[in-house]
Biopython code that builds the backbone (N, CA, C, O; Angstrom):
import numpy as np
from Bio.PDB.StructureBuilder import StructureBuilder

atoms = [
    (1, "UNK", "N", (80.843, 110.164, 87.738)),
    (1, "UNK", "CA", (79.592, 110.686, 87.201)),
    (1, "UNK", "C", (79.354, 112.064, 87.804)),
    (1, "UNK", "O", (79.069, 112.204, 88.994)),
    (2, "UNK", "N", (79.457, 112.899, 87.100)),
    (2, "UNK", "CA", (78.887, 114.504, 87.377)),
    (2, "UNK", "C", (77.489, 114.521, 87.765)),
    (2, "UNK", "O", (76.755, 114.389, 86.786)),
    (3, "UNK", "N", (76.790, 114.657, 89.028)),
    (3, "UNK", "CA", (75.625, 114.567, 89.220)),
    (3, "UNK", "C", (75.352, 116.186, 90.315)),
    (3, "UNK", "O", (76.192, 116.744, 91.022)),
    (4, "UNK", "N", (73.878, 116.580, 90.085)),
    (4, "UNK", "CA", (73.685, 117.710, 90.626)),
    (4, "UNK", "C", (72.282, 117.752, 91.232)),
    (4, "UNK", "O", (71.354, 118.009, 90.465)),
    (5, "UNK", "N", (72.037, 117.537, 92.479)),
    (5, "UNK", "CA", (71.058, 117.590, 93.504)),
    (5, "UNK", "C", (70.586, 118.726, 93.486)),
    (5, "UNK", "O", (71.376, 119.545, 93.956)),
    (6, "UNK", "N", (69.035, 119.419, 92.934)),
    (6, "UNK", "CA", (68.651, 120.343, 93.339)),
    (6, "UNK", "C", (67.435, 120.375, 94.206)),
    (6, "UNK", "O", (66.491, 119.634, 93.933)),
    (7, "UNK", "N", (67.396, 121.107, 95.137)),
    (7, "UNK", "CA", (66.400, 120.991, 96.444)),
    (7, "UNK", "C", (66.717, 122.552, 97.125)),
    (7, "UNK", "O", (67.314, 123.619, 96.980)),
    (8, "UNK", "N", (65.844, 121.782, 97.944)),
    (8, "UNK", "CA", (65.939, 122.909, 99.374)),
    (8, "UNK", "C", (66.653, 122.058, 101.003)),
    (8, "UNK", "O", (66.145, 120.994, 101.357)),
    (9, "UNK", "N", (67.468, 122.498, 101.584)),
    (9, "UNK", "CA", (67.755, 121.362, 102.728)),
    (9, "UNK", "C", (67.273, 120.894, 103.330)),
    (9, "UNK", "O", (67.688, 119.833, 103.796)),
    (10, "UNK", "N", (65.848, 121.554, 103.733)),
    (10, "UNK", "CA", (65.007, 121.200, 105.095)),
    (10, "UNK", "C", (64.102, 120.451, 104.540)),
    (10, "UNK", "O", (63.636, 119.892, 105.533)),
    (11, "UNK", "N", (63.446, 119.991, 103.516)),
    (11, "UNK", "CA", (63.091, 119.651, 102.927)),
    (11, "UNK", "C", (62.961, 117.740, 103.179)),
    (11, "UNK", "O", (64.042, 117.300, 102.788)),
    (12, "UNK", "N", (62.093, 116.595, 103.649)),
    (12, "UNK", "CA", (62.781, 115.694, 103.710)),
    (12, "UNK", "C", (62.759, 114.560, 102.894)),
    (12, "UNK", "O", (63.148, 113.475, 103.326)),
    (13, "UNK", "N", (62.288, 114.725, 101.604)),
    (13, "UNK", "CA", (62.038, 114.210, 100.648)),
    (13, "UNK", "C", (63.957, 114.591, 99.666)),
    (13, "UNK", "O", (64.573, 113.710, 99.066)),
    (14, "UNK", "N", (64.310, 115.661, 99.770)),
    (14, "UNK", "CA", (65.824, 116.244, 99.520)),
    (14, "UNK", "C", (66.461, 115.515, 100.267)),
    (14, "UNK", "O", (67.259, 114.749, 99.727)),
    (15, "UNK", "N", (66.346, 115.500, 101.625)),
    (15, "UNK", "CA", (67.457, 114.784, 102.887)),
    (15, "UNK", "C", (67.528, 113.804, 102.406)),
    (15, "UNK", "O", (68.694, 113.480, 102.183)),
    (16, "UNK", "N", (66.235, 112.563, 101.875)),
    (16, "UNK", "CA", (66.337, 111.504, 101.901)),
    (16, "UNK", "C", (67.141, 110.718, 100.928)),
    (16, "UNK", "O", (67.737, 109.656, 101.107)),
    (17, "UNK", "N", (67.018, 111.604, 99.643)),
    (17, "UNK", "CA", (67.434, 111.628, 98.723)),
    (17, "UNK", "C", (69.307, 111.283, 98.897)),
    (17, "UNK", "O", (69.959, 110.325, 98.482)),
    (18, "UNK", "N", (69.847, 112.803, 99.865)),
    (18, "UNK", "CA", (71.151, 113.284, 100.030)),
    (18, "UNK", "C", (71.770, 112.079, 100.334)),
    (18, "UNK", "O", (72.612, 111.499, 99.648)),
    (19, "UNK", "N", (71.218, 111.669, 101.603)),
    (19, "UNK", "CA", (71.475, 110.063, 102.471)),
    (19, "UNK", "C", (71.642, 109.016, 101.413)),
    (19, "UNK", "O", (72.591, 108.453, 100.869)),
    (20, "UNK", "N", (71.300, 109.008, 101.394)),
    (20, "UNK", "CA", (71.195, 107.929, 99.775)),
    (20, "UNK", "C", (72.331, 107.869, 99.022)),
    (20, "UNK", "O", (72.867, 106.785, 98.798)),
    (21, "UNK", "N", (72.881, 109.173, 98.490)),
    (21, "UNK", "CA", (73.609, 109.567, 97.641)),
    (21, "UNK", "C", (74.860, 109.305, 98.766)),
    (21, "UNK", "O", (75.726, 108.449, 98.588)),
    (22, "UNK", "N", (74.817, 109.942, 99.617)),
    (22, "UNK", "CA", (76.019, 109.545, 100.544)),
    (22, "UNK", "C", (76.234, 109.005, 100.764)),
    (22, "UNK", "O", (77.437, 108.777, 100.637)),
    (23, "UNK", "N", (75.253, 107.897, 101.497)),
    (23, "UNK", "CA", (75.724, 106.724, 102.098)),
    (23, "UNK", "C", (76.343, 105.836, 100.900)),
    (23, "UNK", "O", (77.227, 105.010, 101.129)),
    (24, "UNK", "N", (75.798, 106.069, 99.550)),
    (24, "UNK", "CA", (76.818, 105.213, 98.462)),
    (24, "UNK", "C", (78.257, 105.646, 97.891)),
    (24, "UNK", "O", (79.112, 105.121, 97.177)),
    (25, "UNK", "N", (78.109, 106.755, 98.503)),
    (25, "UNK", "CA", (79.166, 107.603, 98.058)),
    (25, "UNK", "C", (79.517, 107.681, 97.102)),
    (25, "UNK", "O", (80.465, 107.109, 96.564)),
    (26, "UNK", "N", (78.451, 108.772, 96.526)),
    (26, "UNK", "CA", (78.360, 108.638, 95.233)),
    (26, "UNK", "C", (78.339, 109.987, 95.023)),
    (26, "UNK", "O", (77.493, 110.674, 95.596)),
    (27, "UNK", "N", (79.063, 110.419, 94.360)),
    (27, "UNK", "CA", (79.822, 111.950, 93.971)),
    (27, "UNK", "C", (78.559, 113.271, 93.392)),
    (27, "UNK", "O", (78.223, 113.450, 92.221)),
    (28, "UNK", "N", (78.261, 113.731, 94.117)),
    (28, "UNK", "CA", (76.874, 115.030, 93.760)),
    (28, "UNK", "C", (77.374, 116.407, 94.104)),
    (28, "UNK", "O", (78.212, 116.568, 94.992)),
    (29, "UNK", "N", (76.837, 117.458, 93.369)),
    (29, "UNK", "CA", (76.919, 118.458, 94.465)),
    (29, "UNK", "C", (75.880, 119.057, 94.635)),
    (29, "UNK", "O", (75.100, 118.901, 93.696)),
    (30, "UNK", "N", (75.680, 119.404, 95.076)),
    (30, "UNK", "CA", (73.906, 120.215, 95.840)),
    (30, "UNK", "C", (73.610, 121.664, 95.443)),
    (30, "UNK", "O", (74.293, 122.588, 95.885)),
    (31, "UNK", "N", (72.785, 121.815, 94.771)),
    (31, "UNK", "CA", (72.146, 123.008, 94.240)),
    (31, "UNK", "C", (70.905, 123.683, 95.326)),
    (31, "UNK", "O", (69.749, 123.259, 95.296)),
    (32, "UNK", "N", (71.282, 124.609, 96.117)),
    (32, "UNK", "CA", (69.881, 125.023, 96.981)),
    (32, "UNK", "C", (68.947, 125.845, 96.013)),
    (32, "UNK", "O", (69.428, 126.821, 95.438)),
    (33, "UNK", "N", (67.750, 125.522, 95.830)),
    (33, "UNK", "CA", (66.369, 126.306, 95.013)),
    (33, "UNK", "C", (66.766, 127.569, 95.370)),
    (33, "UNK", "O", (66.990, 128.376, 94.467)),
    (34, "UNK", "N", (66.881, 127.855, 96.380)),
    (34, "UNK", "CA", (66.658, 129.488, 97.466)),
    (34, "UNK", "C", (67.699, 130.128, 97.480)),
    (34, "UNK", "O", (67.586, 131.292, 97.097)),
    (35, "UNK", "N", (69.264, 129.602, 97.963)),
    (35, "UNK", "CA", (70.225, 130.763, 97.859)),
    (35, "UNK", "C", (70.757, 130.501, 96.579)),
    (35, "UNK", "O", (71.280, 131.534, 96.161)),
    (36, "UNK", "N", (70.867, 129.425, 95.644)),
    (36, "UNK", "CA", (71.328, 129.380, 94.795)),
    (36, "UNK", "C", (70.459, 129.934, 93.380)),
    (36, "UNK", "O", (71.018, 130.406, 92.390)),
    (37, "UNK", "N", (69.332, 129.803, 93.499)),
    (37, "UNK", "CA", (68.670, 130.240, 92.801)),
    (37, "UNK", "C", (68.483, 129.365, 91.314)),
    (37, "UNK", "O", (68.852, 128.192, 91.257)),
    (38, "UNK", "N", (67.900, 130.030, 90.180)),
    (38, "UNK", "CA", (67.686, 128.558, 88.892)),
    (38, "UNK", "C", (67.222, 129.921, 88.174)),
    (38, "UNK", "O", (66.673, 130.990, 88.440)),
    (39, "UNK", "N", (67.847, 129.138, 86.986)),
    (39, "UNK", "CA", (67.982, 130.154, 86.030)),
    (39, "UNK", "C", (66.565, 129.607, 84.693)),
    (39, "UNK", "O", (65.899, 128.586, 84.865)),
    (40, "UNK", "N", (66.408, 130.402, 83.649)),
    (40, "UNK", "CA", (65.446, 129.907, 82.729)),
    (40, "UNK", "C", (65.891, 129.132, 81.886)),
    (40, "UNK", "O", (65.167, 128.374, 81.241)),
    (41, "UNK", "N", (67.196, 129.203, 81.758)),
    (41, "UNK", "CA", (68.175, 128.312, 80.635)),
    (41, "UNK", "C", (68.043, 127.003, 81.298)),
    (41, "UNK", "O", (67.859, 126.012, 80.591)),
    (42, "UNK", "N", (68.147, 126.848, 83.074)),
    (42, "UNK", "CA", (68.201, 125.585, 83.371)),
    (42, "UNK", "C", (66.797, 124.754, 83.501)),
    (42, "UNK", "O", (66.823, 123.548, 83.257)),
    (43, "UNK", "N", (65.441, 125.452, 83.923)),
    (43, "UNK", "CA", (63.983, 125.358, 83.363)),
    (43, "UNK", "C", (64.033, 124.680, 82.014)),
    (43, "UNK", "O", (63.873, 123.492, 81.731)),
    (44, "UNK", "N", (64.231, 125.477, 81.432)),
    (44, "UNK", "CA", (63.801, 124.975, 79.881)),
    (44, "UNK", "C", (64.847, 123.543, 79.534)),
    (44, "UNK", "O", (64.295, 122.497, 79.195)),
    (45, "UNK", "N", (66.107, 123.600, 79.631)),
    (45, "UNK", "CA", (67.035, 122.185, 79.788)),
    (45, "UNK", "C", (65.857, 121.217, 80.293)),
    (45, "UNK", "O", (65.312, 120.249, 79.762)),
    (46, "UNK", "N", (65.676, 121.868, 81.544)),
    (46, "UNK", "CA", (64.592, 119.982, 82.255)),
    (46, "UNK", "C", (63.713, 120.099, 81.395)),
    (46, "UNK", "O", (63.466, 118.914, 81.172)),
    (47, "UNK", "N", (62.714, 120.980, 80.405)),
    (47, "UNK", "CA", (61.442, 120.616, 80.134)),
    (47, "UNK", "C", (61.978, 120.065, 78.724)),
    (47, "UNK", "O", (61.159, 119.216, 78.371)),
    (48, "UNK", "N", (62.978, 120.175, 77.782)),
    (48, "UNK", "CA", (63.123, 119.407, 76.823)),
    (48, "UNK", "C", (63.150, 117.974, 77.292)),
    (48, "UNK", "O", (63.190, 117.171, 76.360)),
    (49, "UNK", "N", (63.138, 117.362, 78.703)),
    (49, "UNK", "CA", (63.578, 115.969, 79.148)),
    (49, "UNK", "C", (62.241, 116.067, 79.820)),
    (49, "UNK", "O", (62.139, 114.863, 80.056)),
    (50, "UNK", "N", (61.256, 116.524, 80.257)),
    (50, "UNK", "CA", (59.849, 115.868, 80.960)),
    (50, "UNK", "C", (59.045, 116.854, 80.682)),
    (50, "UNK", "O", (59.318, 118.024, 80.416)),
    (51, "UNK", "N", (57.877, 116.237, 80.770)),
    (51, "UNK", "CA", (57.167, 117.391, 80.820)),
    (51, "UNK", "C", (56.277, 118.104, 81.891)),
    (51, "UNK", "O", (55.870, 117.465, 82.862)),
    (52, "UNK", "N", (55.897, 119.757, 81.674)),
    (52, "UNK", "CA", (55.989, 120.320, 83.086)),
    (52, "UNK", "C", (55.082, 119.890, 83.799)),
    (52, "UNK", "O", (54.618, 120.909, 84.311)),
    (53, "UNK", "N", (54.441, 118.908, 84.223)),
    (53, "UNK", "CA", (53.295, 118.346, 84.851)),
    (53, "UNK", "C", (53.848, 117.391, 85.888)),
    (53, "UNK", "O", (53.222, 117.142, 86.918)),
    (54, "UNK", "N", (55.062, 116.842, 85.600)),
    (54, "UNK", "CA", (56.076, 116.255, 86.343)),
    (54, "UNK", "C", (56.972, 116.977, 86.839)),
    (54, "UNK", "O", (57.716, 116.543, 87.719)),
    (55, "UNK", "N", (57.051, 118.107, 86.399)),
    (55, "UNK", "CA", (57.829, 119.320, 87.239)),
    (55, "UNK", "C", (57.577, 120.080, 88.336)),
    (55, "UNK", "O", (58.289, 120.374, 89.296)),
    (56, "UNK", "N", (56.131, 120.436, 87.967)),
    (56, "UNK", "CA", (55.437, 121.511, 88.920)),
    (56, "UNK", "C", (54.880, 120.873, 90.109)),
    (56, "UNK", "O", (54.036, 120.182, 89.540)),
    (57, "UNK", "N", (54.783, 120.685, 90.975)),
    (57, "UNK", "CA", (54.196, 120.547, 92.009)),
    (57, "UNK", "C", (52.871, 121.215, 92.526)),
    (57, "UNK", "O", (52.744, 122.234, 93.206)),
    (58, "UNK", "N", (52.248, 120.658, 92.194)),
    (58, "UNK", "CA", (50.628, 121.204, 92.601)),
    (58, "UNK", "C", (49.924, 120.912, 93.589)),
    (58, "UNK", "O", (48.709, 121.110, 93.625)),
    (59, "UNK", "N", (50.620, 120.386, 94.546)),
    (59, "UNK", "CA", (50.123, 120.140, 95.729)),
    (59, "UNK", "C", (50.836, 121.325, 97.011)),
    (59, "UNK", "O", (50.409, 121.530, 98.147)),
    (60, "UNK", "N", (51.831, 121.840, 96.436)),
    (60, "UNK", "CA", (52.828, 122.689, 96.874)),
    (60, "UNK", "C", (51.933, 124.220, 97.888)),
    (60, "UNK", "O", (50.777, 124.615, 97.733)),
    (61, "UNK", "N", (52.712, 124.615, 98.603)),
    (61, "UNK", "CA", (51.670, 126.119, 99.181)),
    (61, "UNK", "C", (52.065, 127.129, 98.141)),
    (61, "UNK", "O", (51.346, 128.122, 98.036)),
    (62, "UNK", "N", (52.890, 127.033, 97.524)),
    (62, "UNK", "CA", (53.635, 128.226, 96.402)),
    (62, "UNK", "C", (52.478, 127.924, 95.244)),
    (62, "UNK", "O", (51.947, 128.922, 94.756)),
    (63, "UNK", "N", (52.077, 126.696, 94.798)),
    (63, "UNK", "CA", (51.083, 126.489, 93.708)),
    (63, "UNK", "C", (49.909, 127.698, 94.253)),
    (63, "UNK", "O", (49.713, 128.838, 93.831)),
    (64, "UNK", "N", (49.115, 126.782, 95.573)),
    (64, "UNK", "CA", (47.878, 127.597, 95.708)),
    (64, "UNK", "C", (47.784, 129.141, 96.068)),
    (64, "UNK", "O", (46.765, 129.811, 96.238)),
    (65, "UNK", "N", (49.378, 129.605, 96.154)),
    (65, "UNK", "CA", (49.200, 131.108, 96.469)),
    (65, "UNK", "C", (49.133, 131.620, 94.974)),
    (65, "UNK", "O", (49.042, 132.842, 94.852)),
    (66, "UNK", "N", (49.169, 130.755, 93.660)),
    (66, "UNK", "CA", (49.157, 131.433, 92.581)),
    (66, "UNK", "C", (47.999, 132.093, 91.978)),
    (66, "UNK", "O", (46.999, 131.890, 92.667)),
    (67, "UNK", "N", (47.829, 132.616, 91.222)),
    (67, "UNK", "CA", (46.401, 133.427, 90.764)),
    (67, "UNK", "C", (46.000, 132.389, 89.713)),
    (67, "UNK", "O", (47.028, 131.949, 89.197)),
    (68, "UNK", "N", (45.203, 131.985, 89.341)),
    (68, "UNK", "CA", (44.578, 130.965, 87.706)),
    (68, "UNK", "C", (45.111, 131.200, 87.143)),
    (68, "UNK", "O", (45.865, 130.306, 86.759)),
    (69, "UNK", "N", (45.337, 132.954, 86.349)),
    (69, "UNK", "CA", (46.350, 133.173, 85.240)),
    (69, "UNK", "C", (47.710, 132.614, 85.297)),
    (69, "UNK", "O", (48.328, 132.045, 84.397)),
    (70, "UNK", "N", (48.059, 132.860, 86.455)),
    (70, "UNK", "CA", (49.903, 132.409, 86.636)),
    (70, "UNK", "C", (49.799, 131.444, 86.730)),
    (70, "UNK", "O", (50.931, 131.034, 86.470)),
    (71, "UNK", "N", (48.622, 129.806, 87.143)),
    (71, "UNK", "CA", (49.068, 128.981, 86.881)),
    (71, "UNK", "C", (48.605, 128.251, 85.316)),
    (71, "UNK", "O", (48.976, 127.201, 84.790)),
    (72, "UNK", "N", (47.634, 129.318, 84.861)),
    (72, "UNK", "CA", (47.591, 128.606, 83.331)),
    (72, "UNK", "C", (48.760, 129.034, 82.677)),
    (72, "UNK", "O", (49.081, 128.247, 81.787)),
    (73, "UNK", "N", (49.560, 130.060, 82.806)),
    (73, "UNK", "CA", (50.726, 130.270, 81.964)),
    (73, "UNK", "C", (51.677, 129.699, 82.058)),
    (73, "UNK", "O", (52.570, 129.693, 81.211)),
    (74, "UNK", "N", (51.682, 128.930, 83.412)),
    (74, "UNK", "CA", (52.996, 128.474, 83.265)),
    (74, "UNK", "C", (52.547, 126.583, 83.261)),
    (74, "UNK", "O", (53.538, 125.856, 83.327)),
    (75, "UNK", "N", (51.597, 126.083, 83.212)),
    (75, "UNK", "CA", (51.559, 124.937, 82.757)),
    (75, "UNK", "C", (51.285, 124.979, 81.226)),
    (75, "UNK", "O", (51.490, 123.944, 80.593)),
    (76, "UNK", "N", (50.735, 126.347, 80.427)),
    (76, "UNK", "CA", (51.215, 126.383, 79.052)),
    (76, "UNK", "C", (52.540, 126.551, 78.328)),
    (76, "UNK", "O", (52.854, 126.545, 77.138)),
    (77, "UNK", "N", (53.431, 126.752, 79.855)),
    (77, "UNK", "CA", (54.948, 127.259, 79.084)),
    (77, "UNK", "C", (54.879, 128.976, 78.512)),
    (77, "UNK", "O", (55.821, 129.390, 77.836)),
    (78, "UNK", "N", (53.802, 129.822, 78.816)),
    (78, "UNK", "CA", (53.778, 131.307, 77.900)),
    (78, "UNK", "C", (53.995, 132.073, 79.358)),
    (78, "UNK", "O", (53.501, 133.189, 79.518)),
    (79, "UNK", "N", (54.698, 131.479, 80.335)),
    (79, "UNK", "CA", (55.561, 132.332, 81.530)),
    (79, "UNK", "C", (56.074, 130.898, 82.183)),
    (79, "UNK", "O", (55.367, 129.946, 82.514)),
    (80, "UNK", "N", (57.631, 131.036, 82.277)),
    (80, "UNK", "CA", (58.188, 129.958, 83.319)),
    (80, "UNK", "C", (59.225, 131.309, 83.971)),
    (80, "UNK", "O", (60.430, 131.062, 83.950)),
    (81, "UNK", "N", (58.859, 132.512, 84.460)),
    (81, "UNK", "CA", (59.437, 133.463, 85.241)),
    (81, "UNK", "C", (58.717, 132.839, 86.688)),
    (81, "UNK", "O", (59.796, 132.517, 87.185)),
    (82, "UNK", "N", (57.902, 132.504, 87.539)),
    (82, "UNK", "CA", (57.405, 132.240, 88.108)),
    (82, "UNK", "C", (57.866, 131.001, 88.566)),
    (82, "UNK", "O", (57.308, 130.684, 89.617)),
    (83, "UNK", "N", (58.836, 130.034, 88.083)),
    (83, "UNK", "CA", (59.333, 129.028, 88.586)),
    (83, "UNK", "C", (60.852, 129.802, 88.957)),
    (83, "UNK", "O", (61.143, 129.717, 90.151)),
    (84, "UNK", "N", (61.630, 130.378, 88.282)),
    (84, "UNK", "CA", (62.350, 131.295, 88.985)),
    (84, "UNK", "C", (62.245, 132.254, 90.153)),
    (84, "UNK", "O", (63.177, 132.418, 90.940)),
    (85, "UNK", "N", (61.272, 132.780, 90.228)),
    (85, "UNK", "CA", (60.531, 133.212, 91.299)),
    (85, "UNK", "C", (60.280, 132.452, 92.785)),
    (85, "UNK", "O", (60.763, 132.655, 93.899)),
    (86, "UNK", "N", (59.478, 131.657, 92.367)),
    (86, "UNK", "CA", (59.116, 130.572, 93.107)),
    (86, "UNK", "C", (59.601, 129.310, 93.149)),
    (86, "UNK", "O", (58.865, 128.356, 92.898)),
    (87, "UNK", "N", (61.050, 129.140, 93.508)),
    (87, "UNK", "CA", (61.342, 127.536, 93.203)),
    (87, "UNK", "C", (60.756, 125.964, 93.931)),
    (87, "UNK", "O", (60.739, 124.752, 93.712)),
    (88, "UNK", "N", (60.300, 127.048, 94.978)),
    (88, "UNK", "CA", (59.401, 125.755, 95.767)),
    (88, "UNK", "C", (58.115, 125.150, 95.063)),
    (88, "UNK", "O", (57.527, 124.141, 95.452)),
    (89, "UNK", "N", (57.779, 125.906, 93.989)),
    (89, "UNK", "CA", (56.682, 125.205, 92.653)),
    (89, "UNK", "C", (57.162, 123.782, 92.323)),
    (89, "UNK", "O", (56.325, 122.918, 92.059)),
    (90, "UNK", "N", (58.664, 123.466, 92.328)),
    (90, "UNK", "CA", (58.987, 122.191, 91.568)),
    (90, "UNK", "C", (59.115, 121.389, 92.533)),
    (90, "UNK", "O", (59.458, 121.691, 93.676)),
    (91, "UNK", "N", (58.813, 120.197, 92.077)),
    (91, "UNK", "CA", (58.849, 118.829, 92.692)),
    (91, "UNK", "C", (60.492, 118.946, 93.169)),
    (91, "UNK", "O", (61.401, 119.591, 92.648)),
    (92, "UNK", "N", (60.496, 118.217, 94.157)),
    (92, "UNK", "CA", (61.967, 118.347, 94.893)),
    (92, "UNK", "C", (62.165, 116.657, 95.499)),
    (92, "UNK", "O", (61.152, 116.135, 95.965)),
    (93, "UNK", "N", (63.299, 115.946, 95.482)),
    (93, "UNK", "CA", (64.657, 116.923, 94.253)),
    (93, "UNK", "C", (64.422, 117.001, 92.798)),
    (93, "UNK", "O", (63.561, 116.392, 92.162)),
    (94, "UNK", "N", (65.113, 117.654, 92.454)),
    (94, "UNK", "CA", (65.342, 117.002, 90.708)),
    (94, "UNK", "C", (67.020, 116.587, 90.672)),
    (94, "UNK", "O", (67.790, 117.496, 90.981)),
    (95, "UNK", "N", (67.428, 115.668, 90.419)),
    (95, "UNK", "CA", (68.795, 114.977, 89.976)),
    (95, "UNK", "C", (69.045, 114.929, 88.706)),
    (95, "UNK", "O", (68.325, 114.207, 88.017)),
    (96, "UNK", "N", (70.306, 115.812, 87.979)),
    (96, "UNK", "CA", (70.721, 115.963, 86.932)),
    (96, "UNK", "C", (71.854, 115.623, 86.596)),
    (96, "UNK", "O", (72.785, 116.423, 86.688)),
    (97, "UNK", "N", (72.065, 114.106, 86.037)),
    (97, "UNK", "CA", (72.778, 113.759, 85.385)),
    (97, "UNK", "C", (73.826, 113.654, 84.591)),
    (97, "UNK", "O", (74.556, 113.087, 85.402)),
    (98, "UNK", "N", (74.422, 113.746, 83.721)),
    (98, "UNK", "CA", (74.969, 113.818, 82.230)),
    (98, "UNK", "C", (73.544, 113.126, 81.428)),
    (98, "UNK", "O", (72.917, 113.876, 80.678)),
    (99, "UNK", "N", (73.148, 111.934, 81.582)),
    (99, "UNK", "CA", (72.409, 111.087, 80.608)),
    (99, "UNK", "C", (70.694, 111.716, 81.385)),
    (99, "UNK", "O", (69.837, 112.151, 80.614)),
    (100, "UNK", "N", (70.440, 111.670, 82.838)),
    (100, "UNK", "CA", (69.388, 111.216, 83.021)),
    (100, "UNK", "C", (68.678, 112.117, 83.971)),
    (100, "UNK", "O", (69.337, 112.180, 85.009)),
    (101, "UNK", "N", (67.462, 112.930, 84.038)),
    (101, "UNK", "CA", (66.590, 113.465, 85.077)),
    (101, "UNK", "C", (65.606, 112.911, 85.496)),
    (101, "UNK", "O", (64.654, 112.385, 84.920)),
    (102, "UNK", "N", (66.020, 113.125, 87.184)),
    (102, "UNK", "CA", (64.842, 112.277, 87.662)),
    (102, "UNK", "C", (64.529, 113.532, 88.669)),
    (102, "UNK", "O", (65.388, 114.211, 89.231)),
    (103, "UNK", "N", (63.099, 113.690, 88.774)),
    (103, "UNK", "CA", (62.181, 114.192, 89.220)),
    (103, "UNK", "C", (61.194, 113.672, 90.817)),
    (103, "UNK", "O", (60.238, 112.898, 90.853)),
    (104, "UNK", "N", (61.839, 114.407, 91.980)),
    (104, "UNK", "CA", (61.185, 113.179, 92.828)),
    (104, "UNK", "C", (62.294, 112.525, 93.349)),
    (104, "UNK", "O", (63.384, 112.677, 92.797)),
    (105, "UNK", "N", (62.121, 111.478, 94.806)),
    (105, "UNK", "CA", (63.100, 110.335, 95.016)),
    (105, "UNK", "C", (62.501, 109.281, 95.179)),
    (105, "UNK", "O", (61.497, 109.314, 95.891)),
    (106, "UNK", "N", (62.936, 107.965, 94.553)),
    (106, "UNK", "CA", (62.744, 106.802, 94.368)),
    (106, "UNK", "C", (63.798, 106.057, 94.746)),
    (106, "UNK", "O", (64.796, 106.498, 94.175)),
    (107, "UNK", "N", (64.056, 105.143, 95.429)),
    (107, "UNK", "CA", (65.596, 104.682, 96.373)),
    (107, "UNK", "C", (65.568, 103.887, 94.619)),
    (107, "UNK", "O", (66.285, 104.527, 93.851)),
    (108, "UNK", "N", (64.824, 102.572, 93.908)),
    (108, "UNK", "CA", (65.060, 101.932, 92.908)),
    (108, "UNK", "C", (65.663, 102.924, 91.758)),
    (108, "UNK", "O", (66.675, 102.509, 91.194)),
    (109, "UNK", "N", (65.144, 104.197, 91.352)),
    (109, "UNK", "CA", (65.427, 104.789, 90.682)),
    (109, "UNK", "C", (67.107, 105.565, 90.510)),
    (109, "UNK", "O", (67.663, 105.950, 89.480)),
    (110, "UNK", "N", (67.530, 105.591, 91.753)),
    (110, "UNK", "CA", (68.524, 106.280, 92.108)),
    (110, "UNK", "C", (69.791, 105.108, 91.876)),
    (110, "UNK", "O", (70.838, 105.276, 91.251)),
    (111, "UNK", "N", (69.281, 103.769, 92.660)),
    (111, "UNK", "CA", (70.348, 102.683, 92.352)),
    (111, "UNK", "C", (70.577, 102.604, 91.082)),
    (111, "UNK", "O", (71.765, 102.656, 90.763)),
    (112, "UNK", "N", (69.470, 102.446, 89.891)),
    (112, "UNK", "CA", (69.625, 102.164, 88.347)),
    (112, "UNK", "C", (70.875, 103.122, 88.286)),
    (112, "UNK", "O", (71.814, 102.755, 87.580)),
    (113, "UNK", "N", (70.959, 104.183, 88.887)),
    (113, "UNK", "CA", (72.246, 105.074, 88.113)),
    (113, "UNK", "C", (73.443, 104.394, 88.377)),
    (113, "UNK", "O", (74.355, 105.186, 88.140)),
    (114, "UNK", "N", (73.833, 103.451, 88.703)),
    (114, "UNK", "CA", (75.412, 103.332, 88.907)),
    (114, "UNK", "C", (75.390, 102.596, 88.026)),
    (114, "UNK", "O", (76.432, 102.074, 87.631)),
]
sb = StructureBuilder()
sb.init_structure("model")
sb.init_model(0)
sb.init_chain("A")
sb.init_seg("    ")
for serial, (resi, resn, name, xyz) in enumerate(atoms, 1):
    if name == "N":
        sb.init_residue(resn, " ", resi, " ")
    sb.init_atom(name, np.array(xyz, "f"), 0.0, 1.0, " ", f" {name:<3s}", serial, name[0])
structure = sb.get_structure()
């Protein structure tokens, strides 16, 4: 299974995730938000599969440094430059599949994949 961990490392909601994945040994490779960066092609991919309310993280310090405008535009979708910008906006991890995105870690959620 082609699977792709995106996070940040320090992160321990990501770690917990990683552990998980490892300890089953279960084949991923790790996407860092920060040096690797995220493109709009790959944004828009996740939002045809959830929608951005399950994406964005609004509890985040990157949310509340936003201005009202930047965050009404981009929970309308009429700017997702700002999640490129800011990748610490999204819920972390996101796990991308072939079939399935999951948003977040859930140990039940993660087993369903094998």
């Amino acid at each position: 299974m082609n699977m792709i961990l995106y996070g940040i490392p320090n992160c321990d909601t990501v770690r917990k995730a990683r552990k998980f994945l490892e300890e089953r040994q279960i084949d991923y490779r790790f996407h860092d938000f920060k040096k690797d960066g995220l493109t709009q092609e790959t944004i828009q991919k996740w939002l045809q599969n959830l929608p951005i309310e399950i994406l964005v993280n609004k509890r985040s310090t990157s949310w509340k440094q936003l201005t009202e405008q930047q965050k009404e535009n981009l929970m309308n979708q009429s700017d997702l430059t700002v999640l490129t910008e800011m990748p610490t906006l999204i819920k972390r991890p996101v796990l991308e599949t072939a079939n399935v995105l999951l948003v977040g870690f859930k140990a039940d959620e993660y087993q369903a994949l094998k």
